[in-house]
C-alpha positions in Angstrom: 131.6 -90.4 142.4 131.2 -91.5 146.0 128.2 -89.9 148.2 130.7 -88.1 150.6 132.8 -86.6 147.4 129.2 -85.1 146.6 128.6 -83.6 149.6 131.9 -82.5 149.9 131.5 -80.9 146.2 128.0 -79.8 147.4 126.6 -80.9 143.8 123.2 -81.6 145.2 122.9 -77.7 145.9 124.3 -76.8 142.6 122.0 -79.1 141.3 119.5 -77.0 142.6 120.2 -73.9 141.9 121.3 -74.3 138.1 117.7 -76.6 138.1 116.1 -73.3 139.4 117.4 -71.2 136.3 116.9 -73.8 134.0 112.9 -73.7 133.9 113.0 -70.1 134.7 114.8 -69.6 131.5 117.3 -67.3 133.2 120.3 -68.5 131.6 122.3 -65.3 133.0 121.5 -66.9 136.4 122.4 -70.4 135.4 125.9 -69.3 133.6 126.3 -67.4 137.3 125.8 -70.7 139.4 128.3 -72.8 137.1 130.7 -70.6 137.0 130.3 -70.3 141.0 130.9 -74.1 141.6 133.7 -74.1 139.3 135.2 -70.6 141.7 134.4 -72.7 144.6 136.7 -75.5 143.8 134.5 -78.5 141.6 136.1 -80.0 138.7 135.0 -79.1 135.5 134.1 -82.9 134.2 132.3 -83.1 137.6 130.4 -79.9 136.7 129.6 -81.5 133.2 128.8 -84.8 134.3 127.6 -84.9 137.8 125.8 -81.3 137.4 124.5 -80.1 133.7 124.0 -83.7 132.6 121.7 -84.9 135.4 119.8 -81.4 135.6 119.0 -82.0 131.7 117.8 -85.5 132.5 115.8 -83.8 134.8 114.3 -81.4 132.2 113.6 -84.3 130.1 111.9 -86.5 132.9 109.8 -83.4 133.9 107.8 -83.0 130.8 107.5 -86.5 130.7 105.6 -86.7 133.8 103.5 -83.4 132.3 105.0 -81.1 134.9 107.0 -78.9 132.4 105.3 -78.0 128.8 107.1 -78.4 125.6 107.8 -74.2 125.9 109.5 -74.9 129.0 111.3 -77.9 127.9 112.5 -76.0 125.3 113.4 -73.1 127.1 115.2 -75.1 130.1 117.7 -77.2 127.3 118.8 -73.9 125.5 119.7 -72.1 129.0 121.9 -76.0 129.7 123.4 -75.1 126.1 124.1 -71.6 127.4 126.1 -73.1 130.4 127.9 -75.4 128.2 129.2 -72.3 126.3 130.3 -70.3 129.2 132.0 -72.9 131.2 134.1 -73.9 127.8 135.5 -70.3 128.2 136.9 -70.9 131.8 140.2 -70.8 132.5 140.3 -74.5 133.3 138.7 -75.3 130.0 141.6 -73.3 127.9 144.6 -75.1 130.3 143.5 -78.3 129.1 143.1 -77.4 125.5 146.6 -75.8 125.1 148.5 -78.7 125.6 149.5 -81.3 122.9 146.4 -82.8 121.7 145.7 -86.3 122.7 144.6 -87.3 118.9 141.5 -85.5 117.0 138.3 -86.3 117.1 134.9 -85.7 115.6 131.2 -85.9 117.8 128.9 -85.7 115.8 124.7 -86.7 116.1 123.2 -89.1 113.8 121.6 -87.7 110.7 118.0 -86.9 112.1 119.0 -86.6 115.5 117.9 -82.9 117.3 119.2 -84.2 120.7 122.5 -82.3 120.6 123.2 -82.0 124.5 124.6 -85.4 124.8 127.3 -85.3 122.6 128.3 -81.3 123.4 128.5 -82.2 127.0 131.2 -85.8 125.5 133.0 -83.2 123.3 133.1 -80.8 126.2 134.7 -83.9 128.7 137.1 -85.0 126.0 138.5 -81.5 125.7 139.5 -81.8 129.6 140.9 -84.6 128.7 143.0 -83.3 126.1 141.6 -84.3 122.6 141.7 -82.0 119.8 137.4 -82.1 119.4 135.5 -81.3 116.0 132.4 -80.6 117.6 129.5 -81.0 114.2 126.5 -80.5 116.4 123.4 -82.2 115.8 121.4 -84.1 112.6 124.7 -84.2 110.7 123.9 -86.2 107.2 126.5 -88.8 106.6 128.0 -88.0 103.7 128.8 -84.1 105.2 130.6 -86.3 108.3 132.6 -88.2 105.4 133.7 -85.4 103.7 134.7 -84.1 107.0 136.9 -87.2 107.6 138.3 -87.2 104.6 139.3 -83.6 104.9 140.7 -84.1 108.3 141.6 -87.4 108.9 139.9 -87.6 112.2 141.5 -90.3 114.6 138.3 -91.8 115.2 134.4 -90.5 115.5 132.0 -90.2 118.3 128.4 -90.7 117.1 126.0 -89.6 119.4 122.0 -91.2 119.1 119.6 -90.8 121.7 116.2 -91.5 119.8 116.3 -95.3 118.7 114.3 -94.7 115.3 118.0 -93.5 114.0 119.0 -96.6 114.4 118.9 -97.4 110.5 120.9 -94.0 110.1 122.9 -94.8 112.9 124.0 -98.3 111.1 125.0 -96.1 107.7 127.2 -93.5 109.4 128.6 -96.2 111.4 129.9 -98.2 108.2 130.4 -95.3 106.2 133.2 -94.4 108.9 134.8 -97.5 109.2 134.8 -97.4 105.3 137.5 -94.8 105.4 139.5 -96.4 108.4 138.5 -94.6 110.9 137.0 -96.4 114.0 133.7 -95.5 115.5 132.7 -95.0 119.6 128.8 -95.0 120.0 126.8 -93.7 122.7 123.5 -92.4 123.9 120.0 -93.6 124.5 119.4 -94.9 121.4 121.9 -97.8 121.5 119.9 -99.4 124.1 121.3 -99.2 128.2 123.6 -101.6 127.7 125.2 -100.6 124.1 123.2 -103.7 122.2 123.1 -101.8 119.3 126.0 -100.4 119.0 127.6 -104.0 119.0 124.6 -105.1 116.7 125.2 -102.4 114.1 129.1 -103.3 114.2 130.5 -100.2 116.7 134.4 -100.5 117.3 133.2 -99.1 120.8 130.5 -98.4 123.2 129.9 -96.1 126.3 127.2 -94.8 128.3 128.3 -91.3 129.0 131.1 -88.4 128.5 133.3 -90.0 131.2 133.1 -94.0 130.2 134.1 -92.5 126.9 137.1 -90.3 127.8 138.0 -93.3 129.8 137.6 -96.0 127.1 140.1 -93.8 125.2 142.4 -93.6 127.9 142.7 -96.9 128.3 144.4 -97.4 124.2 143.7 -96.7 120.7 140.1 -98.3 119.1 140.6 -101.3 117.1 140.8 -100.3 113.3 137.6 -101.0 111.5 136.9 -104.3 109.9 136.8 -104.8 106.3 133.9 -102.9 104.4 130.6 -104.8 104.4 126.8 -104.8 103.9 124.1 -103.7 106.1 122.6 -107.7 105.6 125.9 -109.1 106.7 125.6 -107.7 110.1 121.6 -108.2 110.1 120.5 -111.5 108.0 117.3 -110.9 109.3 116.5 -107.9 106.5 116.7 -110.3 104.2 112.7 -111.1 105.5 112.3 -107.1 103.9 109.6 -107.2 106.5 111.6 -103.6 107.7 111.9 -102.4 104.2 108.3 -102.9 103.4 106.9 -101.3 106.8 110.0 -98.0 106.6 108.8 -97.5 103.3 105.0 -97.8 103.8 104.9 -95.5 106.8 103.1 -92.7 105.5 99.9 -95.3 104.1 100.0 -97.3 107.2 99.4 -94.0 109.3 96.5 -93.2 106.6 95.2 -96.6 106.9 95.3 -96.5 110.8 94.0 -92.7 111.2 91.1 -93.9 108.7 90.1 -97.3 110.5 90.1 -95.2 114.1 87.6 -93.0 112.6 85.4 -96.0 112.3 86.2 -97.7 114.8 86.2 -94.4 117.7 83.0 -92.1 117.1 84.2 -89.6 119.4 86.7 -88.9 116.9 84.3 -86.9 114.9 84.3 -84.3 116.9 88.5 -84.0 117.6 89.4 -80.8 116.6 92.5 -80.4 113.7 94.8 -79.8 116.5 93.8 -83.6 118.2 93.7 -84.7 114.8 97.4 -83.8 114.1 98.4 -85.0 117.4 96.6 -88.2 116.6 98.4 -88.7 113.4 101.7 -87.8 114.9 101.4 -90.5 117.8 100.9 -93.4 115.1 103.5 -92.1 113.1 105.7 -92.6 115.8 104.2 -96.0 116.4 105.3 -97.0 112.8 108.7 -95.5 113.3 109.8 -97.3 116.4 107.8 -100.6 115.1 110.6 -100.1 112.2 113.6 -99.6 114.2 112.6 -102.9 116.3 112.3 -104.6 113.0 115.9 -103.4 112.0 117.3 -104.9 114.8 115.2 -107.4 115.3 114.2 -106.5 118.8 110.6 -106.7 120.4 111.4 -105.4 123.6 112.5 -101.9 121.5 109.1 -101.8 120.4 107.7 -102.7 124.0 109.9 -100.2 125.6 108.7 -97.3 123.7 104.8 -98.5 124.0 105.3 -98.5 127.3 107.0 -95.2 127.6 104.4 -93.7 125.4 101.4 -95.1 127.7 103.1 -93.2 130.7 103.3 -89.9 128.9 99.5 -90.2 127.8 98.5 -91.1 131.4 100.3 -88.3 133.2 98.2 -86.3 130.5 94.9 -87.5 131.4 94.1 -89.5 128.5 93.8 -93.5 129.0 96.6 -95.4 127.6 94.0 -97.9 125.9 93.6 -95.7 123.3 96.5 -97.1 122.1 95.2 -100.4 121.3 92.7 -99.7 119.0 95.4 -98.3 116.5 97.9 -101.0 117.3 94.8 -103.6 116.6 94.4 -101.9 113.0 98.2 -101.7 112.3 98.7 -105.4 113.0 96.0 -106.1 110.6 97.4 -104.4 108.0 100.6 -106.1 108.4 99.6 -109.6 108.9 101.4 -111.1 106.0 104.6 -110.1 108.5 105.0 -112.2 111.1 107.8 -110.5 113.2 106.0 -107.1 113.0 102.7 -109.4 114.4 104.3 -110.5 117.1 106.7 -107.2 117.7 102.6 -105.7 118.1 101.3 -108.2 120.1 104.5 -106.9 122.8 103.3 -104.1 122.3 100.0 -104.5 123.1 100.9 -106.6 126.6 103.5 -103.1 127.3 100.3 -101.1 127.2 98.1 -102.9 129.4 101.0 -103.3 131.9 100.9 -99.5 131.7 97.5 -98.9 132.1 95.3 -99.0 135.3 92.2 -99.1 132.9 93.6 -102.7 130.8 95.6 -104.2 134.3 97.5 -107.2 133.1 98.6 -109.2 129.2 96.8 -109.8 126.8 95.4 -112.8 126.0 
């Protein structure tokens, strides 16, 4: 959309005003204001796209930068969800689904993702756009979305992923539904900005958002799946099982790392179980994403999400070097494994770039 179409649309103002209800958590107010733009003449795609799913990136980018808590975070997605419901109600919304479908589909999120408003708002655009939509919602286990494609014999299915430690889970669902023939779009955060990993992990196709989708599928049928394969025929690297070792020592390498901190910070002593949980929680997290990186055999995964995480803790106050002390004790307990070394030691050169306190690489 061109900057005179928004003016023209006046989405900056819309913006605004469903942004205003949002972290007020008045969704009556928000459901008012969308179905106001949609009175006033905007198209409902536009609404979706241009409206909803910028003001939730907004939500998201707020409590990053510690200016909304998790309450509010909360609060302002479920009043977005709220909009998505009403607006599928509008007149516009039942024109487009009472036509001959334009094939069936099923969106569903990754087994594990909770990140739902990505692929509602895709299910939402393809609707306009005339597809029959099975709309799963989110953390659908793969076998339940297999059953579901047997049962229905989907045309193809829209897996939506936005945090990248489902990556793993992401590659399963994605063969498991080529398995039975049908062909598989990918999209959300978790596939990287550019869709790497969903041509890594063998996706028939990729795109960034609702639109780029419904316009992917415009353009002609998905190619049919490939034969059936193995995980290790689309990544030789697992055969190192350096990400089989680390997935399925997670829970003693956050022991081993909570443990060595306590020696290694005094002022840990005195954390109270709340900072101890929240402590655990962030290494966790550390291990996770060091896994995914391992699965596809990416370091800058790793580095991305170090450097995220360094943000977050400095808009909170607390020094982003206090992650190096725990990245210093995981990569001695993995030191037998040189790609998780060296994914670490990315890591660690992401956290001083992040950190006024450790300016600069290390060493």
């Amino acid at each position: 959309m061109t900057h005179t179409d928004e003016l023209a649309y006046g989405l900056p103002a819309w913006r605004e005003k469903l942004w205003n209800a949002a972290v007020e958590g008045d969704e009556y107010a928000a459901a008012d204001a969308a179905l106001a733009a949609l009175d006033s003449g905007i198209p409902l795609e536009t609404l979706l796209l241009e409206v909803v799913a910028p003001v939730q990136g907004r939500v998201g980018s707020e409590w990053e930068a510690n200016r909304l808590t998790v309450a509010q975070e909360h609060a302002a997605t479920a009043v977005n969800e709220r909009v998505l419901a009403a607006v599928a109600h509008h007149p516009v919304a039942r024109a487009a689904a009472s036509g001959p479908p334009a094939g069936r589909i099923a969106v569903a999120c990754i087994d594990g993702e909770w990140h739902a408003m990505p692929a509602r708002i895709l299910a939402e655009v393809l609707r306009l756009r005339g597809w029959r939509v099975d709309y799963l919602g989110a953390q659908v286990p793969t076998p339940h979305l297999i059953a579901h494609l047997h049962r229905t014999a989907c045309d193809l299915v829209a897996l939506s992923s936005s945090i990248p430690v489902r990556l793993p889970a992401a590659h399963a669902a994605i063969t498991a539904c080529q398995a039975t023939g049908t062909p598989v779009m990918a999209g959300g955060a978790a596939f990287g900005p550019d869709g790497r990993y969903a041509r890594l992990l063998g996706a028939d196709a990729w795109a960034p958002d609702g639109g780029a989708a419904a316009d992917r599928l415009a353009s002609g049928p998905l190619p049919r799946p490939p034969a059936p394969r193995q995980a290790v025929d689309d990544l030789p690297h697992l055969d190192d099982q350096e990400y089989t070792m680390v997935s399925r020592s997670a829970r003693r390498l956050v022991r081993d790392v909570m443990s060595g901190l306590e020696e290694r910070v005094p002022a840990m002593a005195a954390y109270t179980p709340q900072q101890r949980r929240h402590t655990a929680e962030d290494i966790a997290h550390i291990v996770d994403f060091l896994a995914a990186a391992l699965y596809v055999d990416d370091p800058e995964l790793f580095g991305r999400f170090l450097g995220w995480t360094a943000g977050v803790l400095v808009a909170r106050g607390v020094p982003a070097g206090t992650l190096l002390p725990a990245l210093d004790l995981l990569g001695g307990r993995l030191e037998d494994f040189p790609r998780a070394v060296a994914m670490i030691a990315q890591g660690r050169d992401a956290v001083r770039a992040a950190s006024p306190e450790h300016p600069g690489k290390t060493a």
